[in-house]
C-alpha positions in Angstrom: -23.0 7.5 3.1 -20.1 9.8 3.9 -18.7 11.7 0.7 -14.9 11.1 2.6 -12.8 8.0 1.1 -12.3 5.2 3.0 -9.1 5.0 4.2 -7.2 1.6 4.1 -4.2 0.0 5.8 -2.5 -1.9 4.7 0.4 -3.1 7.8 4.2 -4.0 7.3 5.7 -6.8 8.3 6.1 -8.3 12.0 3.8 -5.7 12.9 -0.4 -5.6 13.4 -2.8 -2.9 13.2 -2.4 -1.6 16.8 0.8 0.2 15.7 -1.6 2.4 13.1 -4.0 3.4 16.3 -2.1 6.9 16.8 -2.9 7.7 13.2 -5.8 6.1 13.3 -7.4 7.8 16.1 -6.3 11.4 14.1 -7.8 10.4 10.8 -11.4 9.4 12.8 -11.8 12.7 14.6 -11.7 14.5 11.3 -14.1 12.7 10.0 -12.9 9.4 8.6 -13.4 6.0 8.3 -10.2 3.9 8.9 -9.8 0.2 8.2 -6.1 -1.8 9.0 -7.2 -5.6 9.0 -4.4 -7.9 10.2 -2.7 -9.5 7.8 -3.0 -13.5 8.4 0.4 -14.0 7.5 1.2 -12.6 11.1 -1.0 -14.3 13.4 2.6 -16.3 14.4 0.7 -19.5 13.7 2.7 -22.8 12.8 3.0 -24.7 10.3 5.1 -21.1 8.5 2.8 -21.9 5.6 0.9 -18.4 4.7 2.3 -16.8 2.0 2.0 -13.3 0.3 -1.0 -14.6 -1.7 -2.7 -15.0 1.8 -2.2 -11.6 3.0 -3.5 -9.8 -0.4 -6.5 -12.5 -0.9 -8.4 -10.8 2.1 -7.0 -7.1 1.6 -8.8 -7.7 -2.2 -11.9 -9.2 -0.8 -12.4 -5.9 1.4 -11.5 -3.6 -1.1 -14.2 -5.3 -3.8 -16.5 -5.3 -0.9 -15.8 -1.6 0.1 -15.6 -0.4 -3.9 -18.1 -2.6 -5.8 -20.7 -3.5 -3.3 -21.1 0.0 -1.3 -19.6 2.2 -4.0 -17.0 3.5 -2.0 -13.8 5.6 -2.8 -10.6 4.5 -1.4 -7.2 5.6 -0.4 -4.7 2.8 -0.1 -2.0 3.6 2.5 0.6 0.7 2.6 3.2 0.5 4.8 7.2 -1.3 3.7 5.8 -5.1 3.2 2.4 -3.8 3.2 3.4 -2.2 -0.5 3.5 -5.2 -1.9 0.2 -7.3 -0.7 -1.7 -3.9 -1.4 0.0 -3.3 -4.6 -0.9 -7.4 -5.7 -4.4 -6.7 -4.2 -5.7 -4.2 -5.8 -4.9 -4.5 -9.1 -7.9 -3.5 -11.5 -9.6 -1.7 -8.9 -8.7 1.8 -9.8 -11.2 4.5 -9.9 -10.7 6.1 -13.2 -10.1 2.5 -14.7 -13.5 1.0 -13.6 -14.9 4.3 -15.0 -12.7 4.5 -18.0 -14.2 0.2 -18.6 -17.7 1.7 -18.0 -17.4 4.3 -20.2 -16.1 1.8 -22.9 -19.0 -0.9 -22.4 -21.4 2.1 -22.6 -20.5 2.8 -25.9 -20.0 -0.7 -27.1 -23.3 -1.3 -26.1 -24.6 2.2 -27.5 -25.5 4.2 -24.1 -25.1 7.6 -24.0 -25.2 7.7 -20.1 -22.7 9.4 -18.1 -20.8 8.1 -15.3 -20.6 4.7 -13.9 -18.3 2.6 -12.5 -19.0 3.8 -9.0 -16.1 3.6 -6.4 -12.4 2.6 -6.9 -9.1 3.2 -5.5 -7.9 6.9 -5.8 -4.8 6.7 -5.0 -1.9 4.3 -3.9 0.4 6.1 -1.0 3.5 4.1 -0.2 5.0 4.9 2.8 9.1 3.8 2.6 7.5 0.5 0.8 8.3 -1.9 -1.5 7.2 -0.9 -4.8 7.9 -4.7 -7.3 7.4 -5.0 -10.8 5.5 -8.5 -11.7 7.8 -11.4 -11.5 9.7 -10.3 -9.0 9.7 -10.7 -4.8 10.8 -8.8 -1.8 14.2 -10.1 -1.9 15.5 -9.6 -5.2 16.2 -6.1 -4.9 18.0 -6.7 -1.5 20.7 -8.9 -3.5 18.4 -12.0 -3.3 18.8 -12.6 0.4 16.3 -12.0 3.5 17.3 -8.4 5.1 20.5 -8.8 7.9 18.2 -7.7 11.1 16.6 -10.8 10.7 17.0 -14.1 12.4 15.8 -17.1 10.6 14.0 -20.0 12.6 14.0 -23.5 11.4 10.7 -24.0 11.7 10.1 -21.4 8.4 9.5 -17.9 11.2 11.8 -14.9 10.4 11.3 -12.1 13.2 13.5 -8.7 13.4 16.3 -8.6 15.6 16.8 -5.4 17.9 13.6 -3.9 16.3 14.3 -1.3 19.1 16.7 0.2 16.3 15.7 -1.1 13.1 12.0 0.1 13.4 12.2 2.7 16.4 15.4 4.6 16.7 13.4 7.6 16.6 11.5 7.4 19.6 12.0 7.7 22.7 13.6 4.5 25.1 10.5 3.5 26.8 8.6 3.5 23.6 11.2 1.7 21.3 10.8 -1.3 24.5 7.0 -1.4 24.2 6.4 -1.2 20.5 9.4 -4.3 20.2 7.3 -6.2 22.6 4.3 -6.1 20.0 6.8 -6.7 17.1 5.5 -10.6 15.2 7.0 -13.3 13.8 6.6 -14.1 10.0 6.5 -17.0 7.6 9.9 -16.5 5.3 8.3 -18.2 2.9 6.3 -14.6 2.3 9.6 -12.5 0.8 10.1 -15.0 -1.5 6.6 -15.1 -3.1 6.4 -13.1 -6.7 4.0 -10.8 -7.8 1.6 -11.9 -10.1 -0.2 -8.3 -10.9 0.2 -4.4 -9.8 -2.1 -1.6 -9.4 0.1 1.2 -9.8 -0.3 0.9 -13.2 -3.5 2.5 -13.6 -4.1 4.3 -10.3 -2.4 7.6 -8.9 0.7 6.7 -6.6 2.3 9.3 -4.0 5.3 7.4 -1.7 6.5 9.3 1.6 10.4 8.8 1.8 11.4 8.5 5.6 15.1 9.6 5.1 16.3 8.0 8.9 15.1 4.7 7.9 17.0 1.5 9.4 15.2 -1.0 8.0 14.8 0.0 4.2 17.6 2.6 3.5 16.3 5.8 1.7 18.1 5.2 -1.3 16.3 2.1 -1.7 12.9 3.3 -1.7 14.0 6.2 -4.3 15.5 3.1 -6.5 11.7 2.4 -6.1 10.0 5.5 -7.1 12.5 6.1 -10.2 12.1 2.3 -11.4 7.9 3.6 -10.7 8.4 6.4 -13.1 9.2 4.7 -15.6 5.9 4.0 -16.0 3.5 6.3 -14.2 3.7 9.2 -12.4 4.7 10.0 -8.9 4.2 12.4 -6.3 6.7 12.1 -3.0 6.8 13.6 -0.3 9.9 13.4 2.2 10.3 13.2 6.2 13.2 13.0 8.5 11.5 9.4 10.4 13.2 6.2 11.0 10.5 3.0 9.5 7.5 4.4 12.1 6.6 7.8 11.0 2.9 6.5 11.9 4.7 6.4 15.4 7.0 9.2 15.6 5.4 11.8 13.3 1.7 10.9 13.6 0.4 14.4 13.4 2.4 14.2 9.8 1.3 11.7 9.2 -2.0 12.0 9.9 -1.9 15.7 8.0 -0.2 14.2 4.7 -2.9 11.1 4.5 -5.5 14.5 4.2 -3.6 16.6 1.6 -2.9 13.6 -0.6 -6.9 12.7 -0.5 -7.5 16.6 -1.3 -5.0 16.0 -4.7 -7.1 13.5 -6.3 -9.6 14.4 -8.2 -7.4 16.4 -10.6 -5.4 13.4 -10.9 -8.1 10.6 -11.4 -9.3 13.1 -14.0 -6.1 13.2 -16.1 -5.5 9.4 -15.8 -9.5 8.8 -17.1 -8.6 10.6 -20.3 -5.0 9.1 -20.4 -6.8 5.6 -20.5 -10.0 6.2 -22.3 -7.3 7.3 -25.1 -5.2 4.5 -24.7 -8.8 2.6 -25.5 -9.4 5.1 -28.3 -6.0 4.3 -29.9 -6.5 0.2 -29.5 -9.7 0.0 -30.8 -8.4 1.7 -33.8 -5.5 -0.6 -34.0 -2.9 1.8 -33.5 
């Protein structure tokens, strides 16, 4: 078994994994294994009836497959929507919290064995993504209402008006035409669902602002990463794309999904002792 992480995709919305191939292809010839699953939310099947729920159900089952059946570490890359079905997915799923709970039933049941816990999530990279507290859905920091750039069909589908410019603008004409072409319609009924759990609690989290954005303005996604703060820590790292740096910038892209892994240990250390602490302290009733 390879010693790299897994690296995982998680897509934005009206999009599939095809528009992840440039990166994709990058990431491979250095030595990794790259997953993007299409989200079913997007399939542009009718009744509009998937929700949220059913994009993260089948992003979890792949990451408990990936991390408790074949041990695996994993880096969680999630794209705008994509930051909130991976944030609701993989919740509990942490690296240094599986081994932090290992550690603690070790003791409880009087084993002095290192260790255990096996794989996890190292780290959670948002990439200009939503980043929601529990309770709350896509819209409600966008006033309440569904982003401008999109029409709304009665039959439940939202899809992107002139995506050319909302998602694009940063590439050249031809390729602006071709990747709109690919762009999917979505249930609506997906921005409205709330989260019911997040992961950044308890995993490291590193978020890429893309300072051109169209579709989710740069000051939005800091609102994100100071709001994130709060309660954890958070590395950023900042480019000058539009919404597709995995389209306009993919060698960036691609370079910054490899530094980030290369940052983790350190980090999954310090949040193992933060929590085994935290453990220390409740079991003492402090």
């Amino acid at each position: 078994m390879s010693t790299l992480p897994i690296i995982y995709i998680v897509h934005g919305s009206w999009h599939s994994p095809i528009f992840f191939d440039p990166v994709k292809t990058r990431l491979e010839s250095r030595g990794y294994q790259v997953i993007c699953p299409q989200l079913p939310s997007m399939t542009g099947e009718l009744p509009a009836v998937k929700t949220m729920y059913d994009d993260a159900d089948p992003v979890r089952r792949d990451l408990e497959n990936l991390i408790e059946d074949q041990g695996q570490d994993v880096l969680l890359v999630m794209h705008s929507y994509g930051g909130i079905v991976g944030t609701q997915a993989a919740a509990g799923l942490g690296k240094a919290e599986r081994r932090a709970a290992a550690v603690e039933s070790q003791q409880q049941q009087g084993s002095s064995s290192g260790g255990g816990g096996g794989g996890g999530v190292i780290r959670l990279l948002y990439v200009c993504s939503f980043i929601l507290t529990e309770d709350e859905h896509l819209c409600q920091p966008l006033g309440g209402e569904p982003a401008p750039f999109l029409k709304i069909e009665e039959n439940g589908i939202c899809i992107p008006v002139n995506p050319e410019q909302v998602f694009y603008q940063d590439l050249p004409v031809d390729e602006q035409k071709y990747w709109a072409t690919q762009v999917k319609p979505q249930p609506l009924i997906t921005q409205f669902n709330p989260m019911t759990k997040v992961a950044y609690k308890n995993i490291p989290v590193s978020y890429l602002y893309c300072e051109n954005d169209q579709a989710l303005p740069c000051s939005i996604q800091k609102f994100f990463v100071e709001r994130c703060r709060t309660t954890v820590d958070v590395t950023t790292f900042t480019c000058t794309a539009g919404h597709s740096p995995f389209l306009s910038q993919p060698d960036f892209f691609a370079d910054l999904v490899v530094k980030v892994i290369h940052h983790d240990k350190r980090d999954i250390s310090h949040m193992l002792a933060c929590l085994l602490e935290k453990d220390m302290k409740s079991s003492r009733g402090q």
